[in-house]
C-alpha positions in Angstrom: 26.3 154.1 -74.0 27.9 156.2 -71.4 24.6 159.0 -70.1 27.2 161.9 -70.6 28.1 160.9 -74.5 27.6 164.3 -76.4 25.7 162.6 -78.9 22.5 161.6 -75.9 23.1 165.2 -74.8 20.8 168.0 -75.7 22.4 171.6 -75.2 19.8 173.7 -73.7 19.5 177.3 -73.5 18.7 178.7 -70.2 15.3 178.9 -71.4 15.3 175.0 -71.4 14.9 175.6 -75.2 17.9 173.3 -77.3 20.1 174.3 -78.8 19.2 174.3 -82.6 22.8 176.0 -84.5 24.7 172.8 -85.7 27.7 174.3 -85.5 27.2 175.4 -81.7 26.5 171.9 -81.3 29.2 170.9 -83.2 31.5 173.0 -80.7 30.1 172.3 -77.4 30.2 168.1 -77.9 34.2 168.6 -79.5 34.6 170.8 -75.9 32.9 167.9 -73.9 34.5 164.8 -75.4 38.0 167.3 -75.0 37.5 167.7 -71.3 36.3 164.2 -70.8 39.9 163.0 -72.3 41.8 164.9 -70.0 39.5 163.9 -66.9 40.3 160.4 -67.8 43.8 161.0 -68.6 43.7 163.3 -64.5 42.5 160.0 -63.1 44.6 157.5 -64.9 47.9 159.5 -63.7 46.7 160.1 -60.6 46.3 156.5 -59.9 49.2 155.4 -61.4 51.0 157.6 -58.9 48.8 156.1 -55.8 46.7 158.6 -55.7 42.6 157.7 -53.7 40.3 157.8 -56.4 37.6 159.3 -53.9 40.1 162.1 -53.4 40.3 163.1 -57.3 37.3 162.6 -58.0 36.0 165.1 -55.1 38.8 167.5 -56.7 37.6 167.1 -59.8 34.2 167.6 -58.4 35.3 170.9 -56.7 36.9 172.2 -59.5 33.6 172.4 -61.4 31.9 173.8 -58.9 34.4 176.7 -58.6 34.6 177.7 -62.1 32.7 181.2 -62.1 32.2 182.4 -66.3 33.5 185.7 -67.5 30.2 186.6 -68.2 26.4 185.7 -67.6 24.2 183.5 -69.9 23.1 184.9 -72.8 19.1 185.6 -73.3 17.1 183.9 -76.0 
């Protein structure tokens, strides 16, 4: 079992409180095993086209870093 399957994850709140709403969860493990699809399906294509994994996966790093939300975290 992969240490990033939604199922081993428990959503937190920035409290460090989980997250308790089943469907939230619900939402949140569709949106992770979504983007975890088209990450793999980002490397698979890169490589295909001879692409260094190093490089995409420092993009791909990078990218996450740089996303900044619309808005802040929500309180308790």
């Amino acid at each position: 079992m992969k240490t990033t399957d939604p199922d081993t994850i428990i959503w937190r709140k920035p409290s460090g409180a989980p997250v308790a709403c089943l469907e939230k969860i619900k939402v949140l493990n569709e949106n992770h095993a979504e983007l975890r699809q088209t990450v793999q399906d980002i490397m698979e294509d890169a490589l295909l086209m001879g692409c260094s994994e190093a490089q995409i996966r420092a993009a791909m790093h990078a990218l996450i870093d740089e996303v900044v939300p619309a808005f802040g975290e929500q309180a308790d």
